[in-house]
N, C-alpha and C positions, 0 to 999 in steps of 0.2 A: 442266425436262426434257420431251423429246417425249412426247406421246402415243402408245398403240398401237394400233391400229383394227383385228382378226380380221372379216375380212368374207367370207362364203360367196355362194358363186354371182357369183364374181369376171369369169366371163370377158364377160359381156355385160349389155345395158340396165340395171336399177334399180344393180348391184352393180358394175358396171366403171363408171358413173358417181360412183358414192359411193368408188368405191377415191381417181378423180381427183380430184373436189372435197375428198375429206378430204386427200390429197396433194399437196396446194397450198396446203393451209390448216394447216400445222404438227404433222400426224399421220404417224408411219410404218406404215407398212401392211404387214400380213399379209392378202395374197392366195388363195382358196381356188376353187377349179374344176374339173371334169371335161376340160377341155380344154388340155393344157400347150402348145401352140402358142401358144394366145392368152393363157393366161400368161404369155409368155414376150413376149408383144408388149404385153402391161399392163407388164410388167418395166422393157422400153428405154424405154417412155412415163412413167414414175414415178419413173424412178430419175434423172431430172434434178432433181426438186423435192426428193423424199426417200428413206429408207431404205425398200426392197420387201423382203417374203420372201415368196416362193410354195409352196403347197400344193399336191400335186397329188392327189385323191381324191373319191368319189362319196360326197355324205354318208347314203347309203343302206346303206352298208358298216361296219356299227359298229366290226369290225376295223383296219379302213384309217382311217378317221377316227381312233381312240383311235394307233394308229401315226402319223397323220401329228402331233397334235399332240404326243405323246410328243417325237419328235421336233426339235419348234423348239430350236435352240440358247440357251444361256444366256441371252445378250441379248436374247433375244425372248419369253423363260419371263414379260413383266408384259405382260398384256393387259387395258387400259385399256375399250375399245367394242368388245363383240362386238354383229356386226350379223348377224342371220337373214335375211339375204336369199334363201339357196336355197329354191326351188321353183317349183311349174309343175301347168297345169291341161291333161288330157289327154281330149277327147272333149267332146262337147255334146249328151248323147243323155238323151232322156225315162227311167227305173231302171229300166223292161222292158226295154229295150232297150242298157244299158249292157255295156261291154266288160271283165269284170272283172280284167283285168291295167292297163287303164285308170285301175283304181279303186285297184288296190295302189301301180302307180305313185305315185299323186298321196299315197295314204296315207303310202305310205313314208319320202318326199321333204320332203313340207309338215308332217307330224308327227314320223314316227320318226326321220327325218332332222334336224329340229332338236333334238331331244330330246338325240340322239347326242350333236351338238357341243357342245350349253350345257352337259349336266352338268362333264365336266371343266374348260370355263372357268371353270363356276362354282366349282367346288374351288379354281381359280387368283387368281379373285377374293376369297373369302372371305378366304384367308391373307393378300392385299394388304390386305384389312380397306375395297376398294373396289371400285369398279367399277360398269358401265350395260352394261344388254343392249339392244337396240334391235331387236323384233319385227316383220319384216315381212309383215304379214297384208293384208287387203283388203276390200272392202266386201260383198263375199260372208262373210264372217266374219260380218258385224252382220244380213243380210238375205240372205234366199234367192231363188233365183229360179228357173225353169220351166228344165229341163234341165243347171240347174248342179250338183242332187242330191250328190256326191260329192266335190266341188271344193267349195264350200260349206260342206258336212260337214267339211271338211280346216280349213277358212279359219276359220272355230266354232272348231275346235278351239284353233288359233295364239291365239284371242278367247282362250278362256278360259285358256289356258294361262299368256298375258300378265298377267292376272289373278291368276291364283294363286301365277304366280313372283312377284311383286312382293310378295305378301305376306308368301312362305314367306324370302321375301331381305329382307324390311326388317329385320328386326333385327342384319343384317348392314352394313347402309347402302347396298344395292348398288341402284342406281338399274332401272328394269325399264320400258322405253316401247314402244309399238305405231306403225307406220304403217299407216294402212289407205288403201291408194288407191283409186280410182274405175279410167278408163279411162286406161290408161299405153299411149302405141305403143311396144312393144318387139317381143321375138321370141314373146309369151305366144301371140297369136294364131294364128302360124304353128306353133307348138308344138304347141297344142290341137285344130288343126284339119289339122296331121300334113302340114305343106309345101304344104299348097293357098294360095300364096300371094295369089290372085285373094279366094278367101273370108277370109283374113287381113286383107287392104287393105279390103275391104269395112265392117271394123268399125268402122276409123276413119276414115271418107269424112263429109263433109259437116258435120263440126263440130274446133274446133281440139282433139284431145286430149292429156292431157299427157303429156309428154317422161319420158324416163327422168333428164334435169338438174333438173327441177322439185321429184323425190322426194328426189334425193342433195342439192339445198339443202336442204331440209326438214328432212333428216339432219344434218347439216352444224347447222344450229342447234340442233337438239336435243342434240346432242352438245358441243356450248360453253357450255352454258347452267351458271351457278353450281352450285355445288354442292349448295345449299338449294331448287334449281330441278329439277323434274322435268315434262315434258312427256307425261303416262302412256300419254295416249292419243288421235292425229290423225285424222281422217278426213278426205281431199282428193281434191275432185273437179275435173272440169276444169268449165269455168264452164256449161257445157251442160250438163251433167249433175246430175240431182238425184237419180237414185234408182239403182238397179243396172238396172232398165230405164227410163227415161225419162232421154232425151237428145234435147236440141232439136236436128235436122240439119237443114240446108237443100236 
């Protein structure tokens, strides 16, 4: 029988490539996103390989989240891989100078927001007597750096939380893995840096960084690995990169 893959923060980079590659590799997908347009275009792109079901809700909404998976119909009530893909880092300012809706943002989304959705999958898990969460954090999680202050703090937190859930879930058998990337070109930059697309591009100029397909492989094996097999915890950078700030550019 197929797998079921609940992935947040569906409509773009790390999470709309992990929708595809796990979508071509024998998982049906449960899609999750703020944006149902682009649902709706992961939809017609997925539903050639396999079965889609789309979410449409902001996982900052504890209401809307617990309604939307309420929600899934029967056959979609066993969820095999939930993946914590939502979230996003907003502003790059020294803590004097930070924008505190900036800060709630990124709390709400990279913490309370995954919190939201794993409890009840995990309820859904336990009663399956299985199940893998698959935690996407980042190397600001492991290592701080000079105006990342709250973004950081957030990405700590997914660290430890990865940690803990795995523990507080072993006696259940449910598997609990982290991804932590280095530098991903996706939309994080333009995101954080609020559409200034010139300073966006600027972060990934002069060395090759990785792709939002580099992560969802990544995925993609962690997620096939035997049963007796747990991948707990990745760290991947692109090959220039050794630290959160030192990156050889040319």
């Amino acid at each position: 029988m197929k797998k079921t893959a609940f992935i947040t923060g569906a409509t773009s980079g790390i999470g709309q490539a992990t929708a595809i590659i796990l979508g071509k590799n024998g998982f049906n997908i449960i899609a999750t996103g703020r944006r149902q347009e682009r649902l709706d275009e992961l939809k017609k792109e997925l539903e050639k390989n396999t079965e889609i079901h789309t979410l449409n809700f902001d996982v900052r909404n504890q209401k809307a989240v617990l309604e939307a998976i309420d929600s899934l119909p029967k056959e979609w009530n066993q969820i095999d891989v939930l993946i914590n893909n939502a979230g996003n880092a907003h502003g790059l300012a020294s803590i004097e100078d930070g924008d505190m809706k900036d800060w709630e943002a990124m709390i709400d989304i990279n913490v309370k927001g995954l919190l939201y959705v794993s409890q009840p999958i995990i309820q859904k898990m336990i009663k399956q007597g299985e199940g893998h969460i698959i935690n996407i954090g980042s190397v600001a999680g492991k290592e701080a750096y000079p105006n990342g202050n709250v973004y950081c703090a957030s990405k700590h937190a997914v660290d430890a939380l990865n940690s803990s859930m795995r523990m507080d879930l072993n006696k259940y058998g449910i598997k609990v893995s982290q991804v932590a990337p280095g530098l991903v070109e996706t939309e994080f930059s333009l995101v954080r840096f609020k559409g200034d697309e010139e300073r966006s591009q600027s972060v990934y100029e002069g060395f090759d960084a990785l792709k939002a397909e580099d992560i969802a492989d990544l995925i993609l094996y962690m997620a096939t690995r035997p049963k007796h097999v747990n991948l707990a915890d990745v760290l991947i950078f692109p090959n220039a990169q050794a630290s959160s700030t030192m990156v050889k550019k040319s």
